[in-house]
C-alpha positions as a Markdown table, in Angstrom:
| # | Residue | x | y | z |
|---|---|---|---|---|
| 1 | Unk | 20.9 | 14.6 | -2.5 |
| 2 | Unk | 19.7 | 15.1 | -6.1 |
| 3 | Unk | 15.9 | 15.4 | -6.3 |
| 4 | Unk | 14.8 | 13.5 | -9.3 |
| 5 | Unk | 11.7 | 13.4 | -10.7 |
| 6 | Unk | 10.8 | 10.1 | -9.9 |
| 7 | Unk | 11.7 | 11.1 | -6.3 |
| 8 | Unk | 9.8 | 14.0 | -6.7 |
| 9 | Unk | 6.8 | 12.4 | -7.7 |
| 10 | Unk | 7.1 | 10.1 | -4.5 |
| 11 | Unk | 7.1 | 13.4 | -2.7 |
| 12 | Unk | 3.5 | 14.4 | -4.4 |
| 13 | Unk | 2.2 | 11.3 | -3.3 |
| 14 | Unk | 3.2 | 11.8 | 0.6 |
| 15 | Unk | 2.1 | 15.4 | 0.2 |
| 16 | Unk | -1.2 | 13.9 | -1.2 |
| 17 | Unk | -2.0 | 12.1 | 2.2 |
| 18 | Unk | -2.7 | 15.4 | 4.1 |
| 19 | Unk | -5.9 | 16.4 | 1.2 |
| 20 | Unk | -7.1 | 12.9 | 1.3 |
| 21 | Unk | -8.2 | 12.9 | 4.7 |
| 22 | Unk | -9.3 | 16.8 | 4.9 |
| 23 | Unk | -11.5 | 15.8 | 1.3 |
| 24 | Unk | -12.4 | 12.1 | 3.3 |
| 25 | Unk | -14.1 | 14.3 | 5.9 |
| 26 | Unk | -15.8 | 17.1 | 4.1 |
| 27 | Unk | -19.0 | 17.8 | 4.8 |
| 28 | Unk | -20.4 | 17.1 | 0.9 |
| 29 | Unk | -22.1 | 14.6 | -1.3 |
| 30 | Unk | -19.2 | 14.4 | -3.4 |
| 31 | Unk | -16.2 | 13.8 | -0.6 |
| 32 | Unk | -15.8 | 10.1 | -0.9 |
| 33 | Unk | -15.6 | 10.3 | -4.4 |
| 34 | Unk | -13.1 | 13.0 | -4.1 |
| 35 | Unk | -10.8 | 11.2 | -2.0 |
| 36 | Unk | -11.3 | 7.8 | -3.7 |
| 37 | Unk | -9.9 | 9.5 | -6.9 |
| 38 | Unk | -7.1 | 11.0 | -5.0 |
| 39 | Unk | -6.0 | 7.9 | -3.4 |
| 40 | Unk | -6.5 | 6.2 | -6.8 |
| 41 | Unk | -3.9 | 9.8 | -8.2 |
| 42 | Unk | -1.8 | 8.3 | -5.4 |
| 43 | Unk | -1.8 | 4.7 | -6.3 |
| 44 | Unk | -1.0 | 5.4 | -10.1 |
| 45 | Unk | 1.8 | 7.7 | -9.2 |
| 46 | Unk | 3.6 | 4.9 | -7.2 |
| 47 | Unk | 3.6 | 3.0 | -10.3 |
| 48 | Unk | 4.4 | 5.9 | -12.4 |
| 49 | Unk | 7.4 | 6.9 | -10.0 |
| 50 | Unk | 9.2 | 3.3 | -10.3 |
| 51 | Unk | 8.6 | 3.4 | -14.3 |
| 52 | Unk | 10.3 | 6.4 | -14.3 |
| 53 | Unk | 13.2 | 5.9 | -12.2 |
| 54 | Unk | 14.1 | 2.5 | -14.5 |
| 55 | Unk | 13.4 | 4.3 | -17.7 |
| 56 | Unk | 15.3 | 7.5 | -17.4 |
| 57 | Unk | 18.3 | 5.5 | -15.3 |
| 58 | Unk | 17.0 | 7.9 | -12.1 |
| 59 | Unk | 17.3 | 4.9 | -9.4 |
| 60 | Unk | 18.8 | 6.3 | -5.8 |
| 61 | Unk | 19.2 | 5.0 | -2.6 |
| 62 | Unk | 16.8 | 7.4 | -1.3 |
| 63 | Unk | 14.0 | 6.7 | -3.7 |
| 64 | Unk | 14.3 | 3.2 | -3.1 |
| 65 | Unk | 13.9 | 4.4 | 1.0 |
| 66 | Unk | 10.8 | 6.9 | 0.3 |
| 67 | Unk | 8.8 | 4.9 | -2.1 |
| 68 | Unk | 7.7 | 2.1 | 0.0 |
| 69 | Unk | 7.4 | 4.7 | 3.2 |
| 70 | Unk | 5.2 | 6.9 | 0.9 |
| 71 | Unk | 3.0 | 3.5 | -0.1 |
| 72 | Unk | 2.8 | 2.2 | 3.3 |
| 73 | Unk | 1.9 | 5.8 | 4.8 |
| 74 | Unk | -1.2 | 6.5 | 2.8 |
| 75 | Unk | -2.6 | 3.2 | 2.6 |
| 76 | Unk | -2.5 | 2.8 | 5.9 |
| 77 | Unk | -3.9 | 6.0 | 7.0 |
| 78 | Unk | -7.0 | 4.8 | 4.2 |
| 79 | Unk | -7.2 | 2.0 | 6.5 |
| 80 | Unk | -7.7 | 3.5 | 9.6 |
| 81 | Unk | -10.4 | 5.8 | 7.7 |
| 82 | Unk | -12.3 | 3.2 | 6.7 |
| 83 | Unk | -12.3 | 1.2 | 9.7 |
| 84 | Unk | -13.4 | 4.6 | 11.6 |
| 85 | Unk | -16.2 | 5.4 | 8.8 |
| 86 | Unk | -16.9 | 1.5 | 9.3 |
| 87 | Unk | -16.0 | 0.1 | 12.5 |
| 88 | Unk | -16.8 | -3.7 | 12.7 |
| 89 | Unk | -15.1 | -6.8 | 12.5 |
| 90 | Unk | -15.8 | -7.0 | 8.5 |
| 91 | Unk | -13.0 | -4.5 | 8.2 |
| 92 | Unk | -11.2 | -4.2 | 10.9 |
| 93 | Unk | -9.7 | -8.0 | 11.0 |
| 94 | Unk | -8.7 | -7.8 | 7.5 |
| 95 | Unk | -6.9 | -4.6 | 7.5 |
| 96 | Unk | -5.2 | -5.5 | 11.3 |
| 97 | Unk | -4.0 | -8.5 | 9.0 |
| 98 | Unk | -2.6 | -6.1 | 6.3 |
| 99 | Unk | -1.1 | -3.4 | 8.7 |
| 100 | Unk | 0.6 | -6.1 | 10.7 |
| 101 | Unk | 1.8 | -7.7 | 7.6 |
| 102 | Unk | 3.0 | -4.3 | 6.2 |
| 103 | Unk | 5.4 | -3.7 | 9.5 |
| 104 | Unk | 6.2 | -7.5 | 9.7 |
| 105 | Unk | 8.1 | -7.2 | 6.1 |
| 106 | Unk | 9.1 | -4.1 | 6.7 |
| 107 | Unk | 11.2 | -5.4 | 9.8 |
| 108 | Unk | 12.1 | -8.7 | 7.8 |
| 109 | Unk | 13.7 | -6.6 | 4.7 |
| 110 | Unk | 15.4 | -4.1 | 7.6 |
| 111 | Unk | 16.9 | -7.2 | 9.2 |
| 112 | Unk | 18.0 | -9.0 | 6.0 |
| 113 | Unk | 19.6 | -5.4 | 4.6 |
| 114 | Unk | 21.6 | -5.6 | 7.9 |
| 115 | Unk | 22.8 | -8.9 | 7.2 |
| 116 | Unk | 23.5 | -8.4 | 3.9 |
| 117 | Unk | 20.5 | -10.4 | 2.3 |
| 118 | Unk | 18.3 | -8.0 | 1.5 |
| 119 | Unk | 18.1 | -9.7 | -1.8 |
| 120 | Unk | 16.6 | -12.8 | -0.7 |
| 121 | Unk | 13.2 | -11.2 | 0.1 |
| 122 | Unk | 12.8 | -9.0 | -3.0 |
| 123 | Unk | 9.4 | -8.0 | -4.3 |
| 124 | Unk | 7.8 | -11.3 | -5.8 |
| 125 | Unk | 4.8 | -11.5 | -8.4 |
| 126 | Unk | 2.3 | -12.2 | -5.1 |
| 127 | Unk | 3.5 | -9.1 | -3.7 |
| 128 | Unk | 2.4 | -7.0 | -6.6 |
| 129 | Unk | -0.7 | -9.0 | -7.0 |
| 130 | Unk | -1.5 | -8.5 | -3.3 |
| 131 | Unk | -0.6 | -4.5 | -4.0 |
| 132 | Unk | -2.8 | -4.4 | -6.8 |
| 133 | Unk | -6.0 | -6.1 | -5.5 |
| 134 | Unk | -5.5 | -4.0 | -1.9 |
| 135 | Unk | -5.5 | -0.7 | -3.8 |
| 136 | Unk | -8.5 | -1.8 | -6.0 |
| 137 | Unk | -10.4 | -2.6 | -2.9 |
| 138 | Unk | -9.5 | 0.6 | -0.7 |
| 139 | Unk | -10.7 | 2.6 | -4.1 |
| 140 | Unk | -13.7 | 0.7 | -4.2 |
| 141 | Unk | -14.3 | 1.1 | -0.3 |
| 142 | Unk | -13.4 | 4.6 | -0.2 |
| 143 | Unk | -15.9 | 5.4 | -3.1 |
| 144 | Unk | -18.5 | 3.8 | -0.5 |
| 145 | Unk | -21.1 | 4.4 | -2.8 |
| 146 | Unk | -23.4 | 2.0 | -5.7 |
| 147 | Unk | -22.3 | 3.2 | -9.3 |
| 148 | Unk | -24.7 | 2.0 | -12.2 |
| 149 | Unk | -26.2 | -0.5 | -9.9 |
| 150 | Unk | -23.3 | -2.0 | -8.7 |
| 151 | Unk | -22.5 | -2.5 | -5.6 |
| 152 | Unk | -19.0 | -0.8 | -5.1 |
| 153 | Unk | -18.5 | -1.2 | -1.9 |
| 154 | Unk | -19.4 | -4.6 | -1.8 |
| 155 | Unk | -17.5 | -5.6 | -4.3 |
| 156 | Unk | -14.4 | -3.9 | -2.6 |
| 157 | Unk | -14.7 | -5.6 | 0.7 |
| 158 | Unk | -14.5 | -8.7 | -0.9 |
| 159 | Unk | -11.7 | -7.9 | -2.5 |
| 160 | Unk | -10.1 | -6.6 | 0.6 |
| 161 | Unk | -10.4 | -10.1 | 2.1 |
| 162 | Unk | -8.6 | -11.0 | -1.3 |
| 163 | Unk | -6.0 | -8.9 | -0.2 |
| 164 | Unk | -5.7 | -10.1 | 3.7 |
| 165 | Unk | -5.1 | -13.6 | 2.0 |
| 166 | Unk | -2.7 | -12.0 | -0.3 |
| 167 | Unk | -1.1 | -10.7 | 2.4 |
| 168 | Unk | -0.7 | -13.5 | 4.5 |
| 169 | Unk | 0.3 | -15.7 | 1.6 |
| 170 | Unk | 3.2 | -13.2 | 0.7 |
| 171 | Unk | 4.3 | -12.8 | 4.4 |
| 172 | Unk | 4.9 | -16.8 | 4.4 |
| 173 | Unk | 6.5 | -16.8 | 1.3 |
| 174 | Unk | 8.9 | -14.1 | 2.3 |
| 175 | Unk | 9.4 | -15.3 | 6.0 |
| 176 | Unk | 10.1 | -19.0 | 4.2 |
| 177 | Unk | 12.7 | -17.3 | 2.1 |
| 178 | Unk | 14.5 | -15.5 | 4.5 |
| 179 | Unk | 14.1 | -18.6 | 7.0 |
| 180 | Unk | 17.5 | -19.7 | 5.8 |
| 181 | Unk | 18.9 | -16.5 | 6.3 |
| 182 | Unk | 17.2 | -15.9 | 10.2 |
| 183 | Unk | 18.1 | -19.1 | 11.7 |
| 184 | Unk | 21.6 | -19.4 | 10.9 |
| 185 | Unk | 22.3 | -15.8 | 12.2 |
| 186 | Unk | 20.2 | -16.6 | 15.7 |
């Protein structure tokens, strides 16, 4: 296996997930705001990886593996942060909807690869929405704190609920397209 440095970037971002929780739970004033901007290092090098790897003709099999692993590892150890820092229904129903969502599609693209449909349940313009407005919120959560009178975390709650019903929506959509798929291999 060839690293690349798309692939290699991926790697940062996995390696990442270990600091964000020791700088989550330092002792400080400034730890939140710490970790939110390494989550938010994290969230721009998943974009930046993917760039890379079309522009510089770098796709592999194994990046296409790691990439979502890495996404799905440090967003949801965020979410099981913030539901510990926070622990009440407010955010723990929204982010049971996105972790269950997040292994539900997981298992869907798993089973459709096996039956050689993976392409039927490619990433669709919801998805990316949902991804978008999930990291927003988890960066606004994470931050936990007002900034020029605004109420941050707030403000990123609500959003998370944006992204539970993102999340949903893009679970239907994906289970709808692979329906035809499932029930005639059953």
């Amino acid at each position: 296996m060839k690293l690349t440095l798309p692939t290699i970037i991926t790697l940062f971002r996995i390696f990442l997930i270990p600091v964000f929780v020791v700088v989550f739970y330092l002792p400080t004033s400034w730890a939140y705001m710490a970790a939110a901007f390494i989550f938010t290092l994290a969230s721009v090098t998943d974009w930046v990886d993917g760039y890379l790897a079309r522009v510089l003709d770098q796709e592999s099999a194994f990046g296409a593996f790691l990439d979502p692993v890495a996404d799905k590892l440090m967003v949801a150890v965020a979410i099981i942060l913030l539901v510990e820092v926070n622990p009440s229904p407010l955010v723990a129903i929204p982010s049971i909807v996105i972790i269950s969502r997040e292994i539900t599609v997981s298992a869907l693209r798993e089973w459709m690869a096996e039956l050689g449909s993976r392409a039927t349940i490619k990433v669709s313009f919801i998805g990316k929405a949902k991804t978008t407005v999930q990291l927003i919120s988890i960066i606004l959560m994470i931050y936990h704190q007002d900034l020029l009178g605004f109420p941050l975390y707030a403000i990123g709650l609500a959003l998370y609920y944006v992204a539970a019903f993102l999340t949903l929506y893009s679970m239907i959509l994906y289970l709808k397209a692979a329906w035809p798929v499932m029930s005639s291999h059953s």
